[in-house]
Each structure stands twice: as C-alpha cells, then as structure tokens.
C-alpha positions in Angstrom: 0.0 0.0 0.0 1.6 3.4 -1.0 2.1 5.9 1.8 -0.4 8.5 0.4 -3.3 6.2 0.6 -3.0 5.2 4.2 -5.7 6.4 6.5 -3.0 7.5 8.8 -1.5 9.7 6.2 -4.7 11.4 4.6 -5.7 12.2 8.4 -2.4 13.9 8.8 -2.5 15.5 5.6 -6.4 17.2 6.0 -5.1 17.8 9.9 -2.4 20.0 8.5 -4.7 21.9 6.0 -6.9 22.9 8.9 -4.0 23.9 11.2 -2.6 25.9 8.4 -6.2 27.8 7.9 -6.7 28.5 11.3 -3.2 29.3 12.4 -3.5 32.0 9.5 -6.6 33.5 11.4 -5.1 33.5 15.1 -1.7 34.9 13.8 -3.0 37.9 13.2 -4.1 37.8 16.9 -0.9 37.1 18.5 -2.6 33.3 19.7 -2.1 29.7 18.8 -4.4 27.1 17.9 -3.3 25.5 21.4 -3.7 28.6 23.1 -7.0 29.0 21.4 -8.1 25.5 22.5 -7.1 26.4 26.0 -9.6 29.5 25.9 -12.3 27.6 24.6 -12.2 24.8 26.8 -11.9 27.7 29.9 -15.0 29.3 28.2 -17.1 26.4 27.8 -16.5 24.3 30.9 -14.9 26.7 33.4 -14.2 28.1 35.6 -11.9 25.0 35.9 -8.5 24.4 37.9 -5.2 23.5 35.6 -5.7 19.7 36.5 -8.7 19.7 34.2 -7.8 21.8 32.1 -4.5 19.5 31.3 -7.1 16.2 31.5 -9.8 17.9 28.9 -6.7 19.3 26.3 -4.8 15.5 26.4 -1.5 17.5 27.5 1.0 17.1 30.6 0.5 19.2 33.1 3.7 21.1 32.9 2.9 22.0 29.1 -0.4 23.7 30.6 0.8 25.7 32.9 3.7 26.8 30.1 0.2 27.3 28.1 -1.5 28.9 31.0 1.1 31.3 31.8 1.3 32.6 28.8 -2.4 33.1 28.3 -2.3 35.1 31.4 0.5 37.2 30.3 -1.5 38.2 27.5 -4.4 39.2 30.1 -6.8 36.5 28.4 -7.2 34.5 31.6 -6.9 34.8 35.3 -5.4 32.7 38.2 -7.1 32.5 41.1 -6.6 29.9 44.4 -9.6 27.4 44.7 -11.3 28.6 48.4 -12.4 24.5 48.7 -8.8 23.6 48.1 -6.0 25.8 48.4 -3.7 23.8 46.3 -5.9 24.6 43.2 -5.5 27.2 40.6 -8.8 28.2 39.4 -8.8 29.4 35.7 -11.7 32.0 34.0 -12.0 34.0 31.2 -10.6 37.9 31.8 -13.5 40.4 29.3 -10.2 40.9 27.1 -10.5 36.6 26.5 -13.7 37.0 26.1 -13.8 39.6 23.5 -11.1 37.8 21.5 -13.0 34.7 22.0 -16.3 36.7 20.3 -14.2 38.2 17.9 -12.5 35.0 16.1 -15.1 32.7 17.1 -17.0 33.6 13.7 -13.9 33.1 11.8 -13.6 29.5 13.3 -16.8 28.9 12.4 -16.3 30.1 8.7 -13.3 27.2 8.7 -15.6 24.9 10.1 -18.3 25.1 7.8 -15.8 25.3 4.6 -14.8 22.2 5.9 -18.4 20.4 6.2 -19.6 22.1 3.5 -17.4 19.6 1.3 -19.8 16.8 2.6 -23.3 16.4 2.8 -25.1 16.3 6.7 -25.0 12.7 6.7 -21.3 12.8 5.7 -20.3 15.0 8.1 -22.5 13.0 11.0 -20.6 9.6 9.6 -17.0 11.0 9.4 -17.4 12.6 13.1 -18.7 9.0 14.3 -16.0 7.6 12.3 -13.2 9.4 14.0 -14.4 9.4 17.3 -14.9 5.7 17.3 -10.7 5.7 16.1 -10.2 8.0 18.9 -11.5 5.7 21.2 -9.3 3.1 19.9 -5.6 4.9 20.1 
C-alpha cells in the first residue's frame, strides 16, 4: 500500500490543511491554535482548575501551565486559588479573553463550515462518528 493512501497519512494531511487555515486566522491575533483551545475549553467548561484543564486538552500538566502562563501574560485569563482547596489554581476567562474569544469565534466557524460544507449532513455526521470511534481506539 503506498504511503499517500494510508488512512494515517490522509488524516495527517487534511489535519495539516486545517491547522494551516486556522493558524492564518489567530496569527494575526498574536494566539495559537493551542492557546485557542485552552480559551475555549476555559469558556465552555470553566471556571476550571489546571488539573482539568491539562485532562480535557490530552497535555502534561507542565505544558499547561507553560500554556497557562502565557495566556495570562497576555491578560486573556486569570489565576485565582480554589477557596475549597488551596492547592488549586482556578482558571476563568478575563473580558479581554472573552472579547477575542467573540471576535474569532465567527472566523472558526467560517473554517468549520468550509470544511463540512465539502460533505453532505449525513457525511459529516458519519465522518465525526467515524473518528471518534478511532479516537477511542488509540
């Protein structure tokens, strides 16, 4: 079987494409898709303490708080200590994190729908399933 049609290898390929595309859009924002996936995941499940944070983005803990740190140098998030349990950092949104996040939120969303708009519902409904079940597996 020839490298370029291996699953592996097409996934990696279309993975790239989309990093490429969105990495164009934060750029211009001084953020990284990473960093971006770290506000997000604040936004839509916090306030949260680095522990989960690390556990919902699949990193090591010492690449969050590299992550973290920098996302509050750029004022996007704040640090605060867990009253229940001192040895917790609790992590929120600052209004500067949530205006960026309102600002390139639509522009995600533009990349997003280019992308399903190559496949019909059903497509995209099967290819999510799809990967989710290979996610599952790895």
């Amino acid at each position: 079987m020839e490298l370029d049609s291996t699953l592996g290898y097409i996934l990696g390929r279309v993975s790239r494409k989309v990093h490429y595309r969105l990495d164009g859009i934060f750029k211009s924002r001084d953020i990284t898709i990473e960093q971006w996936v770290g506000l997000r995941i604040i936004h839509e499940d916090g306030p949260l303490c680095q522990k989960k944070l690390s556990d919902l983005m699949e990193k090591n803990q010492n690449t969050v708080k590299a992550l973290v740190d920098r996302l509050e140098g750029k004022g996007l998030i704040r640090r605060s200590v867990d009253p229940g349990d001192k040895r917790n950092l609790i992590l929120e949104l600052t209004g500067q994190g949530l205006a960026l996040l309102r600002s390139l939120s639509p522009l995600e969303a533009e990349v997003n729908a280019l992308i399903e708009g190559s496949l019909t519902p059903r497509q995209t409904d099967t290819l999510k399933n799809l990967l989710l079940k290979l996610e599952k597996k790895l």
